[in-house]
N, CA, C and O atoms as CSV, one atom per row, in Angstrom:
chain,resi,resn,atom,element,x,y,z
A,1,UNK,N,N,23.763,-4.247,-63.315
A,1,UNK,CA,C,23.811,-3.053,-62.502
A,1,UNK,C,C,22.477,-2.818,-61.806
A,1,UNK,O,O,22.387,-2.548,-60.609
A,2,UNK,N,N,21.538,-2.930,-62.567
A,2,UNK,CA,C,20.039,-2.825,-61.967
A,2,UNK,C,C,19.803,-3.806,-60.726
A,2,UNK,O,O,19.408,-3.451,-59.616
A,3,UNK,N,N,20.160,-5.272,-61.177
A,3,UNK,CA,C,20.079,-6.212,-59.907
A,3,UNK,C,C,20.583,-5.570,-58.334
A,3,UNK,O,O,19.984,-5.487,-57.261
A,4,UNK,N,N,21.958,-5.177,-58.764
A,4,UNK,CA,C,22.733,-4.635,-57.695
A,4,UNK,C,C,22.110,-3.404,-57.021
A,4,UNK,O,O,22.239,-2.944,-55.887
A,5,UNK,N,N,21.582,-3.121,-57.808
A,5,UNK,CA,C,20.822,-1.822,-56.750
A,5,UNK,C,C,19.511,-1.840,-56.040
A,5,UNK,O,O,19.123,-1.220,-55.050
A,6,UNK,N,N,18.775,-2.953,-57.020
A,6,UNK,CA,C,17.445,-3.699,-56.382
A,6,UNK,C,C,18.162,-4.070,-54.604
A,6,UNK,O,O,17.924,-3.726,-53.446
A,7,UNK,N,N,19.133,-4.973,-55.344
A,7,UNK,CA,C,19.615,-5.676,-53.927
A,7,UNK,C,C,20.321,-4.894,-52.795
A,7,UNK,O,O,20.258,-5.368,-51.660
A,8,UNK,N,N,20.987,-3.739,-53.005
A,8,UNK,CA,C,20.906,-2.731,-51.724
A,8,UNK,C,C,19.658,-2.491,-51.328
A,8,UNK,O,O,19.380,-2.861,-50.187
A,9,UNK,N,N,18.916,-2.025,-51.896
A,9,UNK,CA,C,17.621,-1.581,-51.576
A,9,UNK,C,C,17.204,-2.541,-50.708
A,9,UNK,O,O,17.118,-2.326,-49.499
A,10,UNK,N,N,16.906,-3.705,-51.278
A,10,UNK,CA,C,16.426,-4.449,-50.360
A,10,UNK,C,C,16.677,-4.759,-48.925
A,10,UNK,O,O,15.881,-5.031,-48.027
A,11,UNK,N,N,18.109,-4.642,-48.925
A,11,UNK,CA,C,19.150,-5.089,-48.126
A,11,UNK,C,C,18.554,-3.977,-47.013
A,11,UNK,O,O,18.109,-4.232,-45.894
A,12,UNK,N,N,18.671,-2.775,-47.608
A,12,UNK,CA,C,18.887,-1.465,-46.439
A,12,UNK,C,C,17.007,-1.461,-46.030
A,12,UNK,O,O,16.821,-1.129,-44.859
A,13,UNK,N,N,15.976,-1.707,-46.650
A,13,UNK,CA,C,14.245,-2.015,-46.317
A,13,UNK,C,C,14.395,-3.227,-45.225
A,13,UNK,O,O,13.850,-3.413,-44.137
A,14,UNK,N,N,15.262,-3.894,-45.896
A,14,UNK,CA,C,15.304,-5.259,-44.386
A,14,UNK,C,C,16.372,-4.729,-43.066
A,14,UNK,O,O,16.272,-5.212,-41.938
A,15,UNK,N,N,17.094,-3.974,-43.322
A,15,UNK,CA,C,17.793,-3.423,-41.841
A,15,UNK,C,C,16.741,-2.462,-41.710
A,15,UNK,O,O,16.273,-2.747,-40.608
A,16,UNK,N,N,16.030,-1.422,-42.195
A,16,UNK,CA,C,15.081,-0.242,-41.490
A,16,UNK,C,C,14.266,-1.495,-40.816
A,16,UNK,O,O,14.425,-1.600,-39.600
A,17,UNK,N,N,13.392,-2.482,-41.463
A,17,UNK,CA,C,12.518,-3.315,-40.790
A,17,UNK,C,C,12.785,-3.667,-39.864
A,17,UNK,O,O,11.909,-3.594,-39.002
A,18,UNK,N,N,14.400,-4.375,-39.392
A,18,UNK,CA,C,14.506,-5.271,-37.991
A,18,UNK,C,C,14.951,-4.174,-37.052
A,18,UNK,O,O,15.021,-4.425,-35.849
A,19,UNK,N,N,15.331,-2.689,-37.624
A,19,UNK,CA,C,15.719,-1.923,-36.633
A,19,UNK,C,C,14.165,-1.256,-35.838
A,19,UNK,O,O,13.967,-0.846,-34.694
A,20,UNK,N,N,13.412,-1.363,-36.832
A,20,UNK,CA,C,12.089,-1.119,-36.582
A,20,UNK,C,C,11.546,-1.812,-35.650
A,20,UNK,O,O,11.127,-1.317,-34.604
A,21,UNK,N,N,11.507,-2.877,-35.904
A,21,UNK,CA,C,11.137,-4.397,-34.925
A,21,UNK,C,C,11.352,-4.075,-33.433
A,21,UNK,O,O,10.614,-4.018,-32.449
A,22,UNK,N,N,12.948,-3.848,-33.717
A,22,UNK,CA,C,13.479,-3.867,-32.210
A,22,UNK,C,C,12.892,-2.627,-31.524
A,22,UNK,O,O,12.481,-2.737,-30.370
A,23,UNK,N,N,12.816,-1.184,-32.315
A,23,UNK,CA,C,12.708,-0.824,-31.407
A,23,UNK,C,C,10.846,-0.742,-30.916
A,23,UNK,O,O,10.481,-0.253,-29.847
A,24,UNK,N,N,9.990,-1.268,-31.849
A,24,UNK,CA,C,8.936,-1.816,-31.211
A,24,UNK,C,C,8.808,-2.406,-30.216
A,24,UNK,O,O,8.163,-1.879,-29.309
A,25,UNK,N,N,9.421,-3.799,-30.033
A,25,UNK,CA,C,9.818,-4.050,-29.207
A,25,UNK,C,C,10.006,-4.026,-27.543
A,25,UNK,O,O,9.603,-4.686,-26.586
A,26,UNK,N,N,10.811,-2.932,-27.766
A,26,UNK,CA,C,11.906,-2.511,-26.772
A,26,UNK,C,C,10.204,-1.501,-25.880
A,26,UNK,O,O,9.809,-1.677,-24.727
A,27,UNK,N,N,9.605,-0.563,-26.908
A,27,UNK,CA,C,8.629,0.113,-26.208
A,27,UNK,C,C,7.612,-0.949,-26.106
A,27,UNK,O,O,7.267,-0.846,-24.929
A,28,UNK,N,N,6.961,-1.853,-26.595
A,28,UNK,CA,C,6.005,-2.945,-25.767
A,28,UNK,C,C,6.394,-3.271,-24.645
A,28,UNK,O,O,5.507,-3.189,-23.795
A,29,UNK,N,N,7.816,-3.767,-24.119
A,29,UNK,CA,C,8.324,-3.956,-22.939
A,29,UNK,C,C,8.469,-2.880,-21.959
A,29,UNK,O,O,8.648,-3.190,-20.781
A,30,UNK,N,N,8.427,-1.974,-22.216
A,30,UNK,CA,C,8.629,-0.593,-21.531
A,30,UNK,C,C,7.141,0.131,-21.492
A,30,UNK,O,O,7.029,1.235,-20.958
A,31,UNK,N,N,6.108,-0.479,-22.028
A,31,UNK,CA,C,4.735,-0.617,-21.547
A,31,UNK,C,C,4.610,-1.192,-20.858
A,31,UNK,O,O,4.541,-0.717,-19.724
A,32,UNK,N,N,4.499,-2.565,-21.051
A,32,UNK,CA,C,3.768,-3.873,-20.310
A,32,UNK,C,C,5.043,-3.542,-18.988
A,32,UNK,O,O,4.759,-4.295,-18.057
A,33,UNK,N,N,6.026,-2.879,-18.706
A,33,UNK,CA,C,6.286,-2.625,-17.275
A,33,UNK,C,C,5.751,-1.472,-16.830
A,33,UNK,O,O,5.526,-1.353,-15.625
A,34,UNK,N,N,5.500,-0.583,-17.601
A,34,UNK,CA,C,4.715,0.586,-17.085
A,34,UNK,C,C,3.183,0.033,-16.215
A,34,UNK,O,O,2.694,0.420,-15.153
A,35,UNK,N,N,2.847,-0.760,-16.956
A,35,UNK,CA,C,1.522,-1.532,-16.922
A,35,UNK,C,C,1.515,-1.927,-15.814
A,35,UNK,O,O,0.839,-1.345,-14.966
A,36,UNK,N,N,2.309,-3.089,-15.495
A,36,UNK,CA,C,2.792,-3.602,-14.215
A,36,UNK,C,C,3.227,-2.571,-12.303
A,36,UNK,O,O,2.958,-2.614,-11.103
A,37,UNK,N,N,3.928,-1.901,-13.197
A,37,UNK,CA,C,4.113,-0.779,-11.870
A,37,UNK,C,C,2.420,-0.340,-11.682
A,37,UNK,O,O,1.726,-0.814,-10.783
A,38,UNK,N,N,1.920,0.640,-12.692
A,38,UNK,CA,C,0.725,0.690,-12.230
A,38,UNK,C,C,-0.112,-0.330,-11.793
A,38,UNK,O,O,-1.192,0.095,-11.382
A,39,UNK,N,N,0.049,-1.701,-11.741
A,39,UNK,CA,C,-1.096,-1.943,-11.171
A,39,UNK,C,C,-0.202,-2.299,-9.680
A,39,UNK,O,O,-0.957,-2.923,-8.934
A,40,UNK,N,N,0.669,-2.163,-9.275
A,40,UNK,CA,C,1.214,-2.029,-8.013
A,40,UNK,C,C,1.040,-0.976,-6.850
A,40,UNK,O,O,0.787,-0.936,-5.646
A,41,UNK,N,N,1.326,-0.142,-7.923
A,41,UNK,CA,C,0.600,1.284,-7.165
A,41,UNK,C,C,-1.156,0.919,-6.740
A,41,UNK,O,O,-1.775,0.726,-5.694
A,42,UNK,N,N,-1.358,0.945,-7.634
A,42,UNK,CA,C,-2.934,0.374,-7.455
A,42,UNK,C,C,-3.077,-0.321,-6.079
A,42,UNK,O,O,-3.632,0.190,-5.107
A,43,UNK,N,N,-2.403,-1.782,-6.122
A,43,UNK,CA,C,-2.586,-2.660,-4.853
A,43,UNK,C,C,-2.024,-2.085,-3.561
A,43,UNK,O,O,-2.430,-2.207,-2.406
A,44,UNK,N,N,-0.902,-1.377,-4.100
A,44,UNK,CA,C,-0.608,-0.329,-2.489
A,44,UNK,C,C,-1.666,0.295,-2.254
A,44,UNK,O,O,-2.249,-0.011,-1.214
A,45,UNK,N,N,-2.316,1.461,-3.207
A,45,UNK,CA,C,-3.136,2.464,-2.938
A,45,UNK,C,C,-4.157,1.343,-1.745
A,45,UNK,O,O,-3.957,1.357,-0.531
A,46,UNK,N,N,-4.996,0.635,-2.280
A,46,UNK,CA,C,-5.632,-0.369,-1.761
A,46,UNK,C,C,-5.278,-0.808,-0.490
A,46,UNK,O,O,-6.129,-0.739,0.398
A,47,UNK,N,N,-4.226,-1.226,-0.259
A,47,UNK,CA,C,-3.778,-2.102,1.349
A,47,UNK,C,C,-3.616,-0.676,1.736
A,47,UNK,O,O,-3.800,-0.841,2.942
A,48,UNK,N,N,-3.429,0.482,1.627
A,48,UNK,CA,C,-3.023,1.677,2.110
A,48,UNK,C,C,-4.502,1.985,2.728
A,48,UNK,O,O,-4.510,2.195,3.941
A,49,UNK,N,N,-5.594,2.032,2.133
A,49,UNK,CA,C,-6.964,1.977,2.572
A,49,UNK,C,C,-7.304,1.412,3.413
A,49,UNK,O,O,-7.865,1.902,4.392
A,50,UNK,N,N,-7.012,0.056,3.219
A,50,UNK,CA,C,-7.576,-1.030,4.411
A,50,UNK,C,C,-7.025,-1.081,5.302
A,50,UNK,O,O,-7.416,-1.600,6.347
A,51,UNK,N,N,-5.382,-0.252,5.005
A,51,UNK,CA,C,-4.654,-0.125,6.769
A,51,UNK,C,C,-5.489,0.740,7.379
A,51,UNK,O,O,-5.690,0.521,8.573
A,52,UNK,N,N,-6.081,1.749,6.837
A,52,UNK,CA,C,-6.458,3.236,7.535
A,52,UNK,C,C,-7.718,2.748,8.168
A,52,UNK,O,O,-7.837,3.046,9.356
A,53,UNK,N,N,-8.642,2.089,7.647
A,53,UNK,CA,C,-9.904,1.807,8.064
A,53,UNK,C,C,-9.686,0.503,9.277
A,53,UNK,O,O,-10.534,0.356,10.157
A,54,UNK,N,N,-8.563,-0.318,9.201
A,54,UNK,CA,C,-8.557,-0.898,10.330
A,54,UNK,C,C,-7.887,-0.179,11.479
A,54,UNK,O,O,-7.834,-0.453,12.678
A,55,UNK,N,N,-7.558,0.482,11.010
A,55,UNK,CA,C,-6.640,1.655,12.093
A,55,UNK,C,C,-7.910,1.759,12.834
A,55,UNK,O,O,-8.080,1.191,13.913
A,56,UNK,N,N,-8.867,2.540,12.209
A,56,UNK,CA,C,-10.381,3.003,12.486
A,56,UNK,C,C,-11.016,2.505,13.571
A,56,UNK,O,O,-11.309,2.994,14.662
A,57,UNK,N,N,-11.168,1.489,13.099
A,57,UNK,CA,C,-11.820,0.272,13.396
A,57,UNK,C,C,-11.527,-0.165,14.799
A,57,UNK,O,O,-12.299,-0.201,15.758
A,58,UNK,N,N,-9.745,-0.623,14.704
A,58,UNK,CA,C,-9.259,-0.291,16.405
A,58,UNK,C,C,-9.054,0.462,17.389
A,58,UNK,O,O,-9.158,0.152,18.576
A,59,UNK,N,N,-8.734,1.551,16.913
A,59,UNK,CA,C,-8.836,3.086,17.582
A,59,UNK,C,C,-10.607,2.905,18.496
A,59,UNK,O,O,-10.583,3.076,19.715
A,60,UNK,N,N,-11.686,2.647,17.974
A,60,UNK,CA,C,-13.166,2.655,17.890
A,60,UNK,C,C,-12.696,1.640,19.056
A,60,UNK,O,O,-12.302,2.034,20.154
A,61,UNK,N,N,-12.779,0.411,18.713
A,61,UNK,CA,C,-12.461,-0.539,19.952
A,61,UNK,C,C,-12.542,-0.501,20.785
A,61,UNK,O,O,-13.444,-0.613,21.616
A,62,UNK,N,N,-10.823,-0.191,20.744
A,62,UNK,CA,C,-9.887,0.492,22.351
A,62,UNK,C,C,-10.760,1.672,23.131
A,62,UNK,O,O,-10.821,1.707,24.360
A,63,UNK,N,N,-11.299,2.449,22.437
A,63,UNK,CA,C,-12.262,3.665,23.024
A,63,UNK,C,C,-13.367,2.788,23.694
A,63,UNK,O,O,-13.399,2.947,24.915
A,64,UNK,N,N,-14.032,2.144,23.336
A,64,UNK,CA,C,-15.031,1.125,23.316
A,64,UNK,C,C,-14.688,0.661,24.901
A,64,UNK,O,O,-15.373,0.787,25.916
A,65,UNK,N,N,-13.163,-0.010,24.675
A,65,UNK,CA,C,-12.600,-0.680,26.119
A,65,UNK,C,C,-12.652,0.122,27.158
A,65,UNK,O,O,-12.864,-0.246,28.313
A,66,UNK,N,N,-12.479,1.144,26.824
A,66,UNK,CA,C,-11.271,2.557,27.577
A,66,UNK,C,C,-12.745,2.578,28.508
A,66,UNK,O,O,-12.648,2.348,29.714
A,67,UNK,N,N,-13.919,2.821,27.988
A,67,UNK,CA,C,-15.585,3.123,28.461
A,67,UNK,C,C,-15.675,2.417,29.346
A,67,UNK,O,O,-15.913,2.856,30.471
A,68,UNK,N,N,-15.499,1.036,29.082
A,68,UNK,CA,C,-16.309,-0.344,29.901
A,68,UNK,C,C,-14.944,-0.477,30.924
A,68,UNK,O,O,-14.766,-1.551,31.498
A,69,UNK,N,N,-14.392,0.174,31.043
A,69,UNK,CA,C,-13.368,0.021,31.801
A,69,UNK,C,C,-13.970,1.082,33.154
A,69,UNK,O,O,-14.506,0.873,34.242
A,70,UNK,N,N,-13.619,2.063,32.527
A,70,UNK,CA,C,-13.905,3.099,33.322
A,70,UNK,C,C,-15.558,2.682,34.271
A,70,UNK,O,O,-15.447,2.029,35.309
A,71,UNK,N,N,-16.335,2.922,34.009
A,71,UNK,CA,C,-17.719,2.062,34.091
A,71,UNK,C,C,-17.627,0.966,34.933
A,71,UNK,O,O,-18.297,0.968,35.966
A,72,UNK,N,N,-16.744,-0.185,34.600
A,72,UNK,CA,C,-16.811,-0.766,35.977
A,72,UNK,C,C,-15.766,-0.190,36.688
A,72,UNK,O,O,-15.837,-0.929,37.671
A,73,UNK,N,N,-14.895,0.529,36.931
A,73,UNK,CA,C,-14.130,1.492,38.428
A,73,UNK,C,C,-14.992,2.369,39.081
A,73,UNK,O,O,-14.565,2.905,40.103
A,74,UNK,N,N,-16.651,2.744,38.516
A,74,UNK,CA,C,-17.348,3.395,39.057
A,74,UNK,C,C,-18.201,2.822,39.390
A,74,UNK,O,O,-19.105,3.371,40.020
């Protein structure tokens, strides 16, 4: 009788464990994509920058042109 109850025990410590497992698991993966999106956001934030400053950059230009244009019609 004693065996038999050792051996539920055991039985039901090894299902809490693999239910445990999994759902470890399940949230490491649901990090390491959290993880991932953020660093996406990240690289947008970034090309989102470098669009604006080349925006800048050409806007400056074209003004630049718009001058030397005008300048030689006068």
């Amino acid at each position: 009788m004693h065996t038999a109850i050792q051996n539920a025990y055991e039985k039901e410590i090894e299902t809490l464990l693999n239910s445990s497992n999994s759902v470890i698991s399940r949230q490491k993966e649901a990090l390491t994509h959290a993880q991932e999106g953020d660093a996406w956001k990240s690289k947008i934030r970034q090309l989102e920058a470098q669009h604006v400053e080349e925006k800048k950059e050409s806007l400056e230009q074209f003004q630049e042109y718009k001058k030397r244009l005008l300048a030689k019609e006068q």
